[in-house]
N, C-alpha and C positions, 0 to 999 in steps of 0.2 A: 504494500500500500504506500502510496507517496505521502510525501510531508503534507501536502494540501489536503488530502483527502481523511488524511489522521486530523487535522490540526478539524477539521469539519464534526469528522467523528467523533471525537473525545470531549471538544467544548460542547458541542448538541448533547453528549451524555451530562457533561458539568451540569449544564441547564435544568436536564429533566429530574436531577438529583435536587436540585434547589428547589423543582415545581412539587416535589414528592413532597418535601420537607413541610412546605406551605400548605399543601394538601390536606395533609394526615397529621399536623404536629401544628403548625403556625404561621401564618403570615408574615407578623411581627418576627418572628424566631425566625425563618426565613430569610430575612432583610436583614434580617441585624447578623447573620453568618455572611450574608453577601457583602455587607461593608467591611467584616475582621477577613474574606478572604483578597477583598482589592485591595486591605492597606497589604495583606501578606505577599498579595505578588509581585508589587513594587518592590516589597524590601528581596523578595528571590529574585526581579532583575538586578539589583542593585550587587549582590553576592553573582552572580551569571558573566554580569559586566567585570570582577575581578576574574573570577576564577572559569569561567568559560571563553572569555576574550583571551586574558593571559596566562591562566592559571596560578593565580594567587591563593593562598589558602589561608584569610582570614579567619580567625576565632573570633575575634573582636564585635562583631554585628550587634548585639546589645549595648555597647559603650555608642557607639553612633548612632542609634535607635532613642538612648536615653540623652544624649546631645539633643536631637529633635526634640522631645519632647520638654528639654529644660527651657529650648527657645519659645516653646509655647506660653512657661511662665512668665518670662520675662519678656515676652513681647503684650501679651498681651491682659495679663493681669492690672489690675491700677497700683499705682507706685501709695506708699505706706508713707505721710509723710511724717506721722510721728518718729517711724525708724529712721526717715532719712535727717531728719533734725538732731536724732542723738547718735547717727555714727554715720551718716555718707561725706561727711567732710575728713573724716580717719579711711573711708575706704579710698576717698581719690588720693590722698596721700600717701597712700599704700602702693596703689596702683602708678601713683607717678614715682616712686620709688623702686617700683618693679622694672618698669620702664629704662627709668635711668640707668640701674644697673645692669641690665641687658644689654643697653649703648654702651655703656663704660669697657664691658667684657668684649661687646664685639670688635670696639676701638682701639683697645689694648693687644687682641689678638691681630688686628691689623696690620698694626706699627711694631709691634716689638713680636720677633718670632723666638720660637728656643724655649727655653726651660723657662729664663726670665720673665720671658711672655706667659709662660702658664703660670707661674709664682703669681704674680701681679694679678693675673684674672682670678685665682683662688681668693687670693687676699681681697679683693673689691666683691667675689659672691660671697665672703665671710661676711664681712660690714654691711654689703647690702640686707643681707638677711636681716640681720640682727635692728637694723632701721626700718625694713621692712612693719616687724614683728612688732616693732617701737610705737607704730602708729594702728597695727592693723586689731593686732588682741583687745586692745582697748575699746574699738568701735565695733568689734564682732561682739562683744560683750552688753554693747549698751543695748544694739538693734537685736538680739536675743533676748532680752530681757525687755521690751516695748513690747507692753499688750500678750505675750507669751502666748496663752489662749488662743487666740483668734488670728496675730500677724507673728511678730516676731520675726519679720523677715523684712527684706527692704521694696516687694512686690515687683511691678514690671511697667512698662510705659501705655498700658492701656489702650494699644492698636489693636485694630481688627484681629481676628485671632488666624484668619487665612496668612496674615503677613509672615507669621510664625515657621508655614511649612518652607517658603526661601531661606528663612534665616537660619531654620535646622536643618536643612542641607545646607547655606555656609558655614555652622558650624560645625557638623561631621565633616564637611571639605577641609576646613582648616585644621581640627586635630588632626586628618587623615594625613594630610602634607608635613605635619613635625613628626609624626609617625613615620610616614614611609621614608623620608629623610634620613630616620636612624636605623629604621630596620626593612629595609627594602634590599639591603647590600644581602643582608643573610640569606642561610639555604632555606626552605620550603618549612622546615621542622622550626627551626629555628624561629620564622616570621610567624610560625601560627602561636608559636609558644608567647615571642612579643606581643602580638593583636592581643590575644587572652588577655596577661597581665595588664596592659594600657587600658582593657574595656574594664578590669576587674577597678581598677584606678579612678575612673574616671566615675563609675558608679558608688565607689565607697566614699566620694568626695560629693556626692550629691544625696546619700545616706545621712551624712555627719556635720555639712557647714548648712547649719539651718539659717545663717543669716539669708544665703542666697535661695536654697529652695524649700525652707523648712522643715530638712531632713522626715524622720520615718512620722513627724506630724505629717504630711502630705498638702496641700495645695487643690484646695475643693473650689469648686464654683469657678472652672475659666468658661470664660463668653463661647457662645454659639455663633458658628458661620451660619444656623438656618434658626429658623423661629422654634418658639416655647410651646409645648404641647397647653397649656392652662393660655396664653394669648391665641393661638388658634379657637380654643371653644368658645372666644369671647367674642370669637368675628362670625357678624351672620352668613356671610357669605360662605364661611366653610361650614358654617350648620345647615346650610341649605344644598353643600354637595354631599355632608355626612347622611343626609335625608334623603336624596336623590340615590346615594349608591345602599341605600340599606344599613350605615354602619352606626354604629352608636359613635356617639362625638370623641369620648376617651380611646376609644380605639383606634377609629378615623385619625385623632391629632397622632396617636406615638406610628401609628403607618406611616403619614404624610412626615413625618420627622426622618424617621430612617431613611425614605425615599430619596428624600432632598442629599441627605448624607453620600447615600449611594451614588447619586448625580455627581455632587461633587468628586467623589473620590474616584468615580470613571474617570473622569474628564482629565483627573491630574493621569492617573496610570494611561490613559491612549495615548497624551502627550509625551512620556515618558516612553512608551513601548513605541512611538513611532520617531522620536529623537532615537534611541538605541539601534532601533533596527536598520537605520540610516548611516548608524556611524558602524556600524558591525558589518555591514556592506560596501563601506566605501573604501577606497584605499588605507586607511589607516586602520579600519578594521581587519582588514587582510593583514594588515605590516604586523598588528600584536596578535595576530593566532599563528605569523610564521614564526616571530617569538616567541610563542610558548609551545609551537611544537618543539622547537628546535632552538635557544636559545646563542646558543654559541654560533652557529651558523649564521643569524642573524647577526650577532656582534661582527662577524670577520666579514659581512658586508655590509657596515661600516651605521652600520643602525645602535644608538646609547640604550641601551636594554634596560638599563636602570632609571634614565629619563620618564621612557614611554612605559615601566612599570607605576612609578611616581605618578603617573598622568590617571590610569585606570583606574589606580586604587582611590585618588580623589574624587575619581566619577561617582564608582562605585558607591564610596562609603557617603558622598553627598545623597545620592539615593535613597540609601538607608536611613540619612537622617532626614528625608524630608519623609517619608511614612511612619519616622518616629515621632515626627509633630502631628500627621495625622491619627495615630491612634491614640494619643493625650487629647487632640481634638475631640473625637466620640468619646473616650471616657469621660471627659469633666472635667476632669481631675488627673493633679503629677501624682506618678505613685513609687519615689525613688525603691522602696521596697519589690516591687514585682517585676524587676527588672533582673533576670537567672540566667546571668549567660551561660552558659553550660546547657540549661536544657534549651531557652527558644533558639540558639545556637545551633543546637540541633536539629530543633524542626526546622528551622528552615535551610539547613542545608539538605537536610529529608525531601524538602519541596523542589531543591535545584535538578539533585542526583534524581530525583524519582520522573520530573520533567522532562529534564532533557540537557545538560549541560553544555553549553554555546549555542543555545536555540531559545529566544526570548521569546518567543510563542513556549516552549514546554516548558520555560521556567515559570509563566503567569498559571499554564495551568496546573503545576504540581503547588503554585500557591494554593489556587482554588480548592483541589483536591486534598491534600493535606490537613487544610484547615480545617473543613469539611470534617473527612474521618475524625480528626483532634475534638472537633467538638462534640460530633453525633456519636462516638466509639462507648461514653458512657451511659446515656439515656437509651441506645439502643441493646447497651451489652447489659445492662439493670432487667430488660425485657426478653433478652434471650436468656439469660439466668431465671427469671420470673416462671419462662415458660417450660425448660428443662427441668427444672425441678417442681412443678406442679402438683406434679405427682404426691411429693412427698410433705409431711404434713407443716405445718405453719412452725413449729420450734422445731422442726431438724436439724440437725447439729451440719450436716452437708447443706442443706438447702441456705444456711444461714448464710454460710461461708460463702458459697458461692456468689449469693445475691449482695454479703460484705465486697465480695471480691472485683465487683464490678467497675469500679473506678479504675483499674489497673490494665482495663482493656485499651485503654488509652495508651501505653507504651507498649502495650505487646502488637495491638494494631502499627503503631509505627514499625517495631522492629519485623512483623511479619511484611510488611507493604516494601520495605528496605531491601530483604531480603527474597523475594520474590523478584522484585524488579531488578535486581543484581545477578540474579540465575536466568531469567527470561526476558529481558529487554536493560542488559549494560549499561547501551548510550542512554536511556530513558524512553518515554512514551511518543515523544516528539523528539528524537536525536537528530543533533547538527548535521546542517546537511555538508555533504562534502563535495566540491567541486572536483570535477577528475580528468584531467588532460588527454583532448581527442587527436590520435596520430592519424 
């Protein structure tokens, strides 16, 4: 079967799995897996475009997930001016402090080379530090201790909250660039062990400085990009289409909400899937899959390997941060806590491998797909337990267990779905296509 005919096939099934879902379970429940599976397969383009383009083998996907999602705090929450009154004049003097000594080191490293050059730049990130700290403890202190309860934090500039998902992909772009800068040079093992630790880093620093995100208090109530289900019942206009389609008003408004969500979040992933599939076709997309077949070959025809890896990983990992601003988008709320690299690390490289790796059509659909299973494996594994053991009475010691047991179908669903598709379809469901030279 051809890539077209697959890529036909398998999203027409994606479909009628979501139409089943709404059918026999929910509507609402329906829509709301269809927006957790569009932000999911932005963020598997976003890993596709590392590791299918170049083959980069990122751990990290959660640190620049949870980058997007911090820009959503701060872009668009309203700014706390009681914290900025008792410590944003100690935080910009922190930060112009940060600043300067960055200048100093890089100035010193400039001009003075050798040993004496590193002596000297030690010595100026001693003292900087310690000026740093001069200014900064003191204001993290006072804006933690403002309102505790409710702020305690320094909040965000009060923009639109869409403006958030740019800014969280520049910020995943821009850790991604000091990242690949120091660990781009190493081998494959090596850079996945880097990405880890940086993501493990970058989330225990947004756990613990509650000036900036409120730590494991979390950060409830950011703005909507679409309307309030309680402002929908109060316009006649939608009580007059809730009345026309048969629906009761509460339910009408949280449908018409998801919807709008859904819309939204198409609109960013077609944008995204048709930039990618543009540049995975054009000549430079050609130039980093013959680097990553073949790296050294590439170097000895006179291509900077470590340039255009530096280039992909910023794309990439900008991707990932802009689905990390969208999924703080639909929850509400920052939740520096349920951010686990380790496991959604995993699912979604579940979603690349099971896809199709270097094919941004089977990387969107092993989002869909994955997600999908991840969410329906329990309420449906609860009912296949329910119904196997039927038989046996209401306290049976098996039947109990078994029906305990049903949460855990969730990773065995992954790990059987993995391993299936690694014995019977390798390249994935939609594998890359290969171009192949006619003599």
């Amino acid at each position: 079967m051809s890539n077209r005919n697959r890529i036909i096939v398998l999203y027409s099934a994606m479909a009628a799995l979501l139409l089943i879902v709404g059918f026999f379970q929910s509507w609402t429940l329906a829509v709301t897996i269809l927006n957790l599976c569009l932000i999911s397969a932005i963020m598997a383009l976003g890993v596709n475009i590392q590791w299918g383009y170049a083959g980069l083998f990122n751990v990290g996907i959660m640190g620049f997930a949870a980058l997007g999602g911090l820009a959503g705090v701060l872009v668009a929450m309203p700014p706390v001016p009681g914290a900025w009154s008792a410590g944003g004049v100690g935080i910009g003097l922190s930060a112009i402090a940060l600043l300067g000594t960055i200048g100093l080191i890089v100035l010193v490293r400039s001009r003075i080379r050798g040993k004496r050059g590193n002596a000297i730049a030690i010595l100026i990130a001693v003292v900087g530090y310690f000026v740093i700290r001069h200014f900064f403890d003191p204001a993290v202190a006072a804006i933690e201790s403002y309102d505790a309860a409710r702020t305690g934090y320094l909040g965000g500039l009060g923009l639109p909250i869409v403006l958030s998902w740019f800014v969280g992909g520049l910020f995943a772009a821009g850790a991604a660039w000091i990242v690949g800068k120091v660990a781009l040079g190493l081998r494959a093992d090596y850079l996945a062990i880097a990405t880890l630790g940086i993501s493990e880093i970058i989330i225990a620093i947004m756990r613990n400085e509650e000036w900036l995100t409120r730590g494991v208090k979390n950060v409830a109530g950011l703005p909507r990009p679409v309307a309030y289900e309680v402002q929908l019942q109060q316009q006649p206009w939608f009580l007059d289409l809730a009345t026309t389609l048969g629906m009761h008003p509460a339910f009408a408004s949280s449908l018409y909400v998801r919807v709008s969500y859904a819309l939204l979040f198409a609109v960013v992933l077609i944008i995204i899937m048709f930039l990618a599939e543009r540049a995975l076709n054009s000549p430079w997309g050609r130039m980093m899959r013959a680097i990553r077949d073949n790296r050294d070959a590439a170097a000895a025809m006179g291509k900077n390997v470590t340039k255009r890896h530096l280039q992909v990983f910023v794309l990439g990992s900008a991707v990932v941060g802009v689905a990390g601003a969208m999924l703080t988008t639909l929850d509400g709320q920052f939740t520096p806590g349920q951010y686990q690299p380790l496991r959604f690390t995993f699912l979604i490289w579940v979603m690349v491998i099971v896809g199709g790796s270097g094919n941004n059509w089977g990387a969107v659909l092993g989002g869909f797909l994955i997600w999908f299973v991840w969410v329906e494996a329990e309420p449906v594994g609860g009912w296949l337990m329910s119904v196997l053991t039927s038989g046996l009475g209401p306290t049976n010691a098996l039947r109990l267990h078994l029906v305990d047991a049903a949460p855990y179908m969730r990773p065995l669903m992954m790990g059987l779905i993995l391993l299936l598709c690694l014995r019977f379809a390798p390249r994935g469901l939609i594998p890359e296509r290969v171009s192949r030279a006619r003599h």
